[in-house]
N, C-alpha and C positions, 0 to 999 in steps of 0.2 A: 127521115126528119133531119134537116139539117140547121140547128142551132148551137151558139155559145161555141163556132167554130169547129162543132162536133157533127161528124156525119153519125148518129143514131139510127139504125134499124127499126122499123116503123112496126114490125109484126116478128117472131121467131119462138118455138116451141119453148126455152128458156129463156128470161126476160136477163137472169143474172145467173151467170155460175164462177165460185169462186175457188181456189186452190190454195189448201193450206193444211195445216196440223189440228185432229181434233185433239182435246184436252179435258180430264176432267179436277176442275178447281174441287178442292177441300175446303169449308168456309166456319169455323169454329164460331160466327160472329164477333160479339164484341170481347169477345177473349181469348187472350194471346195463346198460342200452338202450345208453350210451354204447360201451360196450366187447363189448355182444354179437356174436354171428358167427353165430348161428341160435337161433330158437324155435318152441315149438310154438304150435297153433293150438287156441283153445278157444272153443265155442260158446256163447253167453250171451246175459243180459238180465233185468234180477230178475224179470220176472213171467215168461218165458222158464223160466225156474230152477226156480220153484215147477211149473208144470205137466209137467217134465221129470221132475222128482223122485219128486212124485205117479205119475205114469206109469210108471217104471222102477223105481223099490225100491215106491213101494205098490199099484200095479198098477191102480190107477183109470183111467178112463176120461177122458183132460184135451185139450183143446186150445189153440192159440193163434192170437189176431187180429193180425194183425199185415200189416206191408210188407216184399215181396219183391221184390228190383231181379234182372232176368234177365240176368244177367252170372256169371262162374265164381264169382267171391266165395259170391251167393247161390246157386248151385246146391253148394258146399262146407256152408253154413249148412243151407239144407234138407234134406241130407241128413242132417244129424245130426239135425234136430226130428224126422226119419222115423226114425230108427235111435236114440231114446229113446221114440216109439210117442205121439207128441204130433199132433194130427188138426190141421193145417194150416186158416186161414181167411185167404188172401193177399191184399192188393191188390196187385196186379204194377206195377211200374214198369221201362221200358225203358229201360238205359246209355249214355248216347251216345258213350260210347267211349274218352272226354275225362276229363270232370268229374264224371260222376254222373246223375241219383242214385243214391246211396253204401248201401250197409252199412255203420252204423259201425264206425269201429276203437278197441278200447280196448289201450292199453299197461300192461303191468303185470309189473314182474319182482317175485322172490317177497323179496329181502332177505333178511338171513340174520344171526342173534344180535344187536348191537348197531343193527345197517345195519336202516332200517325198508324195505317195498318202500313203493317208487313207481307212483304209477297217472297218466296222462294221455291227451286225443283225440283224435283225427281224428274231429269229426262231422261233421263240412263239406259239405254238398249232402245230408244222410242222409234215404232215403226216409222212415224212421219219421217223422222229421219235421213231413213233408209230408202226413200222415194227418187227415183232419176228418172232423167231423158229415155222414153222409150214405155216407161210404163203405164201409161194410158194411151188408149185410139183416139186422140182428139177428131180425127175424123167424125167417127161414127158419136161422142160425145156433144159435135154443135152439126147433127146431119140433120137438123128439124130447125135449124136457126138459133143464133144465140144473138143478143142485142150488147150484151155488156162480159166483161172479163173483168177479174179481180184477184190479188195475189197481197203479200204484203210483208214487211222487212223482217219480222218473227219467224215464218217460214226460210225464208231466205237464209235466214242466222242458222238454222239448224245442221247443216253438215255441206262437205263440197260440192250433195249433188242435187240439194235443192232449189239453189240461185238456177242451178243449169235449167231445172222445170221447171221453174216459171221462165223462164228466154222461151221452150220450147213451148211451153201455152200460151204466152202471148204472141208468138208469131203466126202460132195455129189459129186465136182466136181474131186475128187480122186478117187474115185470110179468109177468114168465116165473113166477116164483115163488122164486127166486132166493134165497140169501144174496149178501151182498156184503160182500165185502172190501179193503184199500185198506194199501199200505205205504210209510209217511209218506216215507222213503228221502230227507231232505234234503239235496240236494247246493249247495250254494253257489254253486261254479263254475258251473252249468249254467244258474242261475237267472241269476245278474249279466251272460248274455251279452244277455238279452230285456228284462230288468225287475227283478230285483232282488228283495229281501227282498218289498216292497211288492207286486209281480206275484204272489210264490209265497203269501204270504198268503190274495188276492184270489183267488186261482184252488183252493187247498188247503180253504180254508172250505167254498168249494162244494161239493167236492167228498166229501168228510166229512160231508155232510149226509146222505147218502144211503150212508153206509156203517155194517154191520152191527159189523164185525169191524175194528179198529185195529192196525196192529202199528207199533211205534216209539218208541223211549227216549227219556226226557224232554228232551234235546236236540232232536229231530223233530217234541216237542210244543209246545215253547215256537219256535223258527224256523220250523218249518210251520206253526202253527194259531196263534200271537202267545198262547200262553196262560202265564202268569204261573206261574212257579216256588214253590213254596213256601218257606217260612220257612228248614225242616229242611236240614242239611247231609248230604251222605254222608260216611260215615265213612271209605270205600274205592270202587272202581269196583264192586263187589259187592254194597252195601247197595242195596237196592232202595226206602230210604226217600223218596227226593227220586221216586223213580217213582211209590210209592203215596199221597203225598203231592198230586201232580198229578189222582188219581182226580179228586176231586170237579169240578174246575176243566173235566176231558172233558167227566165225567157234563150236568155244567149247563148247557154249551154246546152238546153234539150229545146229546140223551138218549136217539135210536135207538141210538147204542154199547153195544156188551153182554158186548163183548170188547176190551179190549186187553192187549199183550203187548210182548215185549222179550227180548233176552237181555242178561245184563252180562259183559262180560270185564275181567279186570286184566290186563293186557300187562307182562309183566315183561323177555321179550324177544320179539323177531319168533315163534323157536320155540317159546317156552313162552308159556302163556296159564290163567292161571286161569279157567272156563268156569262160569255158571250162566246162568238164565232166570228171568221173573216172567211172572205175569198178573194179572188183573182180568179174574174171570168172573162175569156177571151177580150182583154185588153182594159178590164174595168172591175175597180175596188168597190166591196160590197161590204157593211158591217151588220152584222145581226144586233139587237137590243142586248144589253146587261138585265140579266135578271139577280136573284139572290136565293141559292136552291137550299132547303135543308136537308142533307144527303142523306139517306139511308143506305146505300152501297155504290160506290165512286166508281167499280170494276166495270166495264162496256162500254161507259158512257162515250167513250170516244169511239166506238164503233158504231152507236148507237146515232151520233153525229155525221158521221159517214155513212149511214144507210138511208137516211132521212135525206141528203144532200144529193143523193143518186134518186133516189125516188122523185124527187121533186126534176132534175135531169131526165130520166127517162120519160117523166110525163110530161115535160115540156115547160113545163113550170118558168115563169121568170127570175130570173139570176136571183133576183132580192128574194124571191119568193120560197125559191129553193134552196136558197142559205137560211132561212124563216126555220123550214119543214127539219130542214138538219139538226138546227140549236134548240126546237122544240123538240124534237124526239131523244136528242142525246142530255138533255134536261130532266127531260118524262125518268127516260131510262134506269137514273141515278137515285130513282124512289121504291123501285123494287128490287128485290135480292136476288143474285144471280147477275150472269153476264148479257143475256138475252132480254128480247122486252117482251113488255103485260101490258102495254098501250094498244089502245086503237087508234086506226087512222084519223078519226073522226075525234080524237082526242087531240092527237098530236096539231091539226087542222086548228083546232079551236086554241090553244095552245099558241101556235105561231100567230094567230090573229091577236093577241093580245088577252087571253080568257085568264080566268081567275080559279083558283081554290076553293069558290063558294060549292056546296054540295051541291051535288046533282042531283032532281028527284024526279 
């Protein structure tokens, strides 16, 4: 299928397989780490996130590449990749008992009205890490067909030799015949532990080069790719001007891009959030509706937005349509706990059409 300036694979044994770090989030809810007395446990990791999603509310066929440490942690973590119907591709690493290697830990309570949540790590020994060129067969990993590829700027941040794996999957996964995908996801923190602005630059370029499909708000494009903002101000966190504003400045720099994408929120408090999305699909600006969400948990929702925007792509969906399916599901997302979704597709559908809150019976 060839659309949106994408050659898409029409059939292949995985519809989507992605490569990144699993994680398990701590979530105390609405109170802070300092003062907690128990939380739950959530399974994660943005590219984690996206083929979970794909797999559970849209029913495709997803996997993920990733590092698995044989300790309870990762047997708690796998089990959940098996019980969202996500086809595991492990490199195992053995716990020594002590120190690691780890699963990471992310902390994150949810805040509440004025109180924003807080998020911080434990990555310290963490097998993802530890992942380089060489250690998966991508051969034998897309030998049944793959249709899409996916990686994303968290993984990349994690040490010097995981920018290099995803270079070496996504040139694997073009080979294959592949789309490819890439989520700018700039984190600061993660970069200034290795190398800084200057590292994540160096290493994001590369990376971008060989990527079909962008997702990431002009913030991700000017700190990850050093690309120059324009003139134009936003009026609000909702104008999507300063986002299409930046087309040109992709376009000229990576002109394989054919796709990128974003959602915009206005934060008025932790629970409420003004919600919409944009895109830039092969040469044409799309805006999703403004909704007004009341948040129950913020953590996904932009993965949740990015798996919705692919699904509606792989099935062919029209540009608008499939900016629709993204802003409706990374919407949905942000009402259940945890970083994964509890949607169906049949919700998130009615959802983009315009549907309502009334009960269902």
């Amino acid at each position: 299928m060839i659309k949106y300036g994408l050659s898409i694979p029409d059939t292949g044994s995985l519809d989507f397989v992605s490569l990144g770090a699993l994680v398990h989030r701590l979530d105390p809810g609405i109170i802070p780490f300092r003062k907690a007395t128990e939380c739950r446990i959530h399974v994660s990791g943005g590219e984690f996130n996206c083929a979970a999603n794909l797999a559970d509310c849209f029913r495709l066929n997803t996997g993920i590449v990733t590092a698995m440490v044989d300790y309870p942690i990762g047997d708690l973590i796998a089990e959940r990749v098996k019980a969202m119907g996500v086809k595991p591709f492990y490199k195992r690493f053995k716990h020594n008992g002590v120190n690691g290697p780890n699963m990471a830990t992310v902390y994150s309570d949810q805040g509440f009205g004025v109180r924003a949540p807080v998020v911080f790590y434990n990555r310290s020994n963490e097998a993802g890490a530890q992942l380089k060129p060489g250690d998966f067969n991508w051969t034998e990993i897309f030998s049944g067909g793959v249709r899409w590829f996916h990686s994303g700027g968290i993984f990349a941040s994690l040490s010097e030799t995981t920018g290099e794996l995803i270079i070496e999957g996504m040139k694997a996964a073009k080979a294959a015949g592949a789309v490819t995908s890439f989520d700018l996801n700039f984190r600061q923190k993660l970069w200034d532990i290795w190398g800084g602005q200057a590292k994540a630059l160096s290493v994001m370029k590369r990376i971008v080069e060989h990527v079909d499909v962008l997702v990431g708000n002009e913030e991700d494009l000017q700190k990850g790719l050093g690309l120059k903002g324009p003139d134009v101000a936003a009026k609000s966190k909702l104008d999507p001007s300063v986002f299409f504003g930046m087309i040109d400045e992709v376009v000229r720099n990576y002109p394989k891009v054919k796709v990128v994408a974003t959602t915009l929120r206005e934060v008025h408090s932790t629970n409420r959030h003004s919600w919409s999305a944009v895109a830039w699909i092969d040469g044409k600006c799309f805006t999703a509706p403004t909704c007004e969400l009341d948040v129950y948990d913020r953590v996904g929702g932009g993965d949740g937005f990015a798996s919705g925007l692919f699904y509606g792509l792989l099935t062919g969906q029209e540009p608008e349509e499939a900016l629709k399916l993204g802003w409706a599901h990374g919407a949905l997302l942000t009402t259940f706990p945890g970083d994964t979704t509890m949607a169906t597709v049949d919700q998130v559908k009615a959802f983009a059409k315009g549907g309502s809150a009334r009960i269902q019976r």
